[in-house]
N, C-alpha and C positions, 0 to 999 in steps of 0.2 A: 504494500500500500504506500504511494509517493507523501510523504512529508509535504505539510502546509509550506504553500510557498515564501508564511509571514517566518519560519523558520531563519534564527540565526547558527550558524555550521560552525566549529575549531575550526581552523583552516591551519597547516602549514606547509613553509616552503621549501622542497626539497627536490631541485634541481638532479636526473638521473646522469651517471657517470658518464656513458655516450654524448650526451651533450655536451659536455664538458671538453671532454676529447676532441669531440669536433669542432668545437672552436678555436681549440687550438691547432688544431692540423691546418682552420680554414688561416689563421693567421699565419702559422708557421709558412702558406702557400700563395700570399696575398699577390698578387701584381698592383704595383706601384707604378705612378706617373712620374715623369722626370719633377726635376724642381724647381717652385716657381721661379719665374725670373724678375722679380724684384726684391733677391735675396738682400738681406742686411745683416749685419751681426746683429745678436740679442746682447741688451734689453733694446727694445726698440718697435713699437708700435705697429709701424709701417710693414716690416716682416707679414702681418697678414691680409695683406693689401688683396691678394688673389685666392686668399681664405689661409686654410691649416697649412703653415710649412713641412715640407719634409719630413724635414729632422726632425722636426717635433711628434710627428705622427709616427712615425720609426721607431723613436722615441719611447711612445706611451705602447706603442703595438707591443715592442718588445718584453715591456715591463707586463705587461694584459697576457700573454705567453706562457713568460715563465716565471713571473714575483707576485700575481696577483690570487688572490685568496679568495672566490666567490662564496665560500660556504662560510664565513665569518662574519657577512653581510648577512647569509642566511639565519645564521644562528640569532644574531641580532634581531631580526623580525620576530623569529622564533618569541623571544623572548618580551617582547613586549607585547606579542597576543596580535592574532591574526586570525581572522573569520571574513565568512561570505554570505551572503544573503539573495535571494531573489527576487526584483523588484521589476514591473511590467519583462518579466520574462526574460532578462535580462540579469548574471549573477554579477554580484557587486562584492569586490575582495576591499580588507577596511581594515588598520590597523584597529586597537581598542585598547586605550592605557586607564583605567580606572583609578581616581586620586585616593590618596588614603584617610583626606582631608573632608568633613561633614560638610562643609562649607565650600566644597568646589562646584563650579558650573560647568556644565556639557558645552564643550566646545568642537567646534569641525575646523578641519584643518583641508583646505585644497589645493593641492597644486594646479600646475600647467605645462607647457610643454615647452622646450624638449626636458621637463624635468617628470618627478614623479615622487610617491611614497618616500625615496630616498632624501628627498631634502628636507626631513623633519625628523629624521629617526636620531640626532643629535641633539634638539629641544625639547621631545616627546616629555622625557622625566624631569626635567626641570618643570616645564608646566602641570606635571601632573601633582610633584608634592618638591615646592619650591626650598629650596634651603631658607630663604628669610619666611619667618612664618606670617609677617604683614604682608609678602605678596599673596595676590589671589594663585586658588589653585584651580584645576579644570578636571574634567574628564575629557580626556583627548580621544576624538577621533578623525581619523584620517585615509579618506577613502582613496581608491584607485577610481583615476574619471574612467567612465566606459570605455573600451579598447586600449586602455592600458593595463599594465603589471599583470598583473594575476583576474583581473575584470575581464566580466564575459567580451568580447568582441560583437559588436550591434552586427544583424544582417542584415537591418535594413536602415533607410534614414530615418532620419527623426533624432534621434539623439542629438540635439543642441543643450547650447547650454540652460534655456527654458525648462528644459525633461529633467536634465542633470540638476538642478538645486529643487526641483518639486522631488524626483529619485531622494535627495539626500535628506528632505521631512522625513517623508518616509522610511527612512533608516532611523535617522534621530528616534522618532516616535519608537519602531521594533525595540531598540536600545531602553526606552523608556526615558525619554529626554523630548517631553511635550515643548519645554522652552528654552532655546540654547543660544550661544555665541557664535558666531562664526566670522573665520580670515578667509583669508589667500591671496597668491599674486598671479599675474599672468592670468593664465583662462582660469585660474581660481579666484583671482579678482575679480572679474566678469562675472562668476555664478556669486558671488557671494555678494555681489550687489545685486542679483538678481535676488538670490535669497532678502535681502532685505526689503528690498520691494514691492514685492510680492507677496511675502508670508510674512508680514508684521505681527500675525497672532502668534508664531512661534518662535522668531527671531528675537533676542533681547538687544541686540545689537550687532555692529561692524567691526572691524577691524582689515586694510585691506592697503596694499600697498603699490595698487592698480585704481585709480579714481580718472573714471569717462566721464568727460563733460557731454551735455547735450551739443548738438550741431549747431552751427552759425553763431559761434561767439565772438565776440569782439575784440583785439586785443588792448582797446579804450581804458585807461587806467589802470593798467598791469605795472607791475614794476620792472625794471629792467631785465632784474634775476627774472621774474614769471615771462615778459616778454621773448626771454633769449631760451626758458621749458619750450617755449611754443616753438621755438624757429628748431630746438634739435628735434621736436618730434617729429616736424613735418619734414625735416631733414631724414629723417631714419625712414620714415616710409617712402619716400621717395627715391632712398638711393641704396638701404640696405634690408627691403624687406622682400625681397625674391623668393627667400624660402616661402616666407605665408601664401605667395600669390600660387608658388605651385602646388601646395597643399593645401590652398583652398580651390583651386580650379582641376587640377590633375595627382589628387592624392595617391593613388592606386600605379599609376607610371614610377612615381618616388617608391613605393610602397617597395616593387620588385628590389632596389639596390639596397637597401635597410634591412630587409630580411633576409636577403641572402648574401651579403656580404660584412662579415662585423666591421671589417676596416673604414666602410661607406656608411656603415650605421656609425662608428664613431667621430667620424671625420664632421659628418653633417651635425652633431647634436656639439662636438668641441669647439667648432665654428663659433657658435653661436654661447657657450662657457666662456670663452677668449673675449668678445665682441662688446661683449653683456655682464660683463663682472668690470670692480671698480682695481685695476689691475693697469700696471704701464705695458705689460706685455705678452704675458702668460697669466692662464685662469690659474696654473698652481703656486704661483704668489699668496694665493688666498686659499683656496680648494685642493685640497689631497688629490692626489692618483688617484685613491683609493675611493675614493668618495664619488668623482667623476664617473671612472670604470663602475661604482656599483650603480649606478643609475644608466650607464650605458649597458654593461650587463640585464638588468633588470630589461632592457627593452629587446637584447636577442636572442635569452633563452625563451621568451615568451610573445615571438613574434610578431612584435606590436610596433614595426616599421612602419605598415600600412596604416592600422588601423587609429593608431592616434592622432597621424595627418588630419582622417578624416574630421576632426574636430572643427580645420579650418574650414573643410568643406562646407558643416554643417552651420557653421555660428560665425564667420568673417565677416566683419562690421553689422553684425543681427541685435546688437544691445538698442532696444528699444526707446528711441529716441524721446519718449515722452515720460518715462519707466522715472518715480522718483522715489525715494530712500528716505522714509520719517522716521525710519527707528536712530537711534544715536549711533554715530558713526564716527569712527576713531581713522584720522588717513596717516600714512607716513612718507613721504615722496623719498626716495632712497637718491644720492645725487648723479649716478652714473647709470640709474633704470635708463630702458629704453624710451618710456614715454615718461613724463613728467605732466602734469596736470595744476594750474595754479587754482590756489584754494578759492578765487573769486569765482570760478568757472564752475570748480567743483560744487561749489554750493548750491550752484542752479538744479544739481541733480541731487546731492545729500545735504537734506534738509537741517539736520538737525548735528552739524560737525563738533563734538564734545570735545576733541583733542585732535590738534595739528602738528606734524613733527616735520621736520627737513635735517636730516642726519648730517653728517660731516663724512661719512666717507661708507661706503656699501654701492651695489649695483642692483641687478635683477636677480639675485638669488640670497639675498643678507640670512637667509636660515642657516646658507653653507658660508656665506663671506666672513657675517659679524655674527657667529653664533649667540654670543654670549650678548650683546649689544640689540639682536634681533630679538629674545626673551623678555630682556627690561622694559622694550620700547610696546612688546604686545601685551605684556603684563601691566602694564601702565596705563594701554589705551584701551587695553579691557577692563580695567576699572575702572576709568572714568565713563564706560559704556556701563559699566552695572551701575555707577552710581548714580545715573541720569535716569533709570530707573524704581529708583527706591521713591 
């Protein structure tokens, strides 16, 4: 007799030794492109003018070969509690850290791409039972978005980001978490404004480090610093968002080189670590090997090349432009993200901003840049979200 589908499942992750193997034969067998030709010595910025250098990819291939440890990633997960659920037909894989704290609030944690699960398995326990006992504490959870990690792969469309944060009530509630907090950056900032939005009866608040202004704003009274957010965002999609365009128009063409090549699936997501982190040169200035490769890992034992492109497919430029945020919202503009949003513009769409930060140094990934720094700042503007509620 099949098990209710409102069923929550243990789940863990345990990669079979074949696979393993074969990743390494397929690296040990990679064919390489000559090197770009606007080489430079490092440190030096300009080196990825025509994307991943060489060397560098040589580099990290080698260490991914023969130094790299995938089942210590695993154990990790292991260990902080891993289950799955199934939600409109679709399984949904979720980490689950429960606080030890009477006083913690349910919180969701979202990624985006090209990251995943992996960029919070380092804050997880901080949030969950914090060493200062005056921070708040949470119940962490943190799900894989559909067609990623360990998450069923959609067969058909629909899966936007609209599905995905009504999907993630519906988790909250299973959980028993009728009223929660919720982050994210990237396409996890995109749902978790949606979540706010949208489900105000269950959302107690924001925290997001991705703030979309509505369309046709002005940049009439901005301040120089807000002025010059505006001219790099329009700057990055204009001159370095190619990846989106092809994985929002031709995700499944990308899809074949990501799945079946690990060097092509690492190359395209390192791009974008390098690009996207606050860093003069190299993403591991700030980011371990190890940290990068488990999130790169993470996407080719579970060949989700394809299918987490299709994200773009589903939801590029789909944030509804009339969609406004009254529950209390906490932003933090990181100084080296890719987009930047000034908090006049923001306003138009989150109503109710309880706490504004502009950091000194972080990019698009501060979970893995400024671990310790990205904790304080969501512990802070998650309380001033609960406290706007009392």
């Amino acid at each position: 007799m099949p098990r209710p589908t409102s069923d929550v499942q243990a789940f863990e992750a345990h990669a079979i030794d074949a696979d393993l193997d074969d990743l390494r034969a397929r690296l040990a067998a990679a064919r390489l492109p000559e090197a770009e030709t606007v080489y430079r010595a490092a440190p030096d910025p300009r080196r990825w003018e025509q994307g991943v250098p060489l060397a560098d990819l040589v580099d990290v291939v080698n260490y991914w070969r023969t130094g790299y440890n995938w089942r210590s990633f695993e154990a990790r997960l292991n260990r902080i509690g891993q289950f799955r659920t199934t939600i409109d037909d679709l399984g949904i894989h979720f980490l689950h850290r429960r606080s030890a704290r009477a006083d913690a609030t349910p919180l969701i944690l979202t990624h985006g791409w090209p990251g995943s699960i992996a960029e919070f398995i380092d804050v997880v326990d901080e949030l969950a039972d914090p060493k200062d006992a005056d921070a708040p504490a949470f119940h962490v959870v943190v799900p894989s978005l559909p067609g990623f990690g360990y998450s069923d792969k959609p067969a058909t469309t629909g899966w936007g980001t609209e599905k995905i944060a009504a999907a993630w009530v519906e988790l909250m509630g299973r959980l028993g978490y009728s009223k929660f907090a919720a982050h994210g950056g990237d396409w996890g900032g995109n749902i978790t404004t949606v979540l706010g939005g949208r489900f105000p009866a269950h959302v107690l608040g924001i925290h997001t480090t991705f703030a979309e202004a509505p369309p046709g704003l002005t940049t009439d009274g901005l301040t120089a610093v807000e002025r010059n957010w505006t001219e790099e965002t329009r700057d990055f999609w204009r001159h370095h968002a190619a990846y989106a365009k092809q994985q929002a128009t031709r995700p499944q063409t990308i899809g074949y080189s990501l799945v079946d090549s690990p060097v092509g699936l690492l190359a395209w997501i390192l791009d974008k670590f390098a690009e996207w982190t606050d860093t003069e040169d190299s993403p591991f200035e700030t980011i371990s090997r190890d940290r990068i490769l488990d999130n790169v890992t993470l996407y080719w034992l579970t060949r989700t090349g394809a299918s987490s492109a299709r994200i773009y497919y589903e939801s590029h430029n789909s944030l509804d432009p009339e969609l406004r945020v009254d529950v209390p919202s906490a932003i933090s503009m990181y100084p080296r993200d890719i987009e930047k949003c000034p908090r006049p513009w923001a306003q138009e769409r989150y109503r109710q901003i309880v706490r504004w930060r502009s950091p000194e140094i972080g990019g698009h990934f501060p979970s893995l840049e400024v671990p310790e720094y990205f904790v304080k700042d969501l512990q802070e503007g998650l309380a001033a979200v609960l406290a706007a509620n009392r």
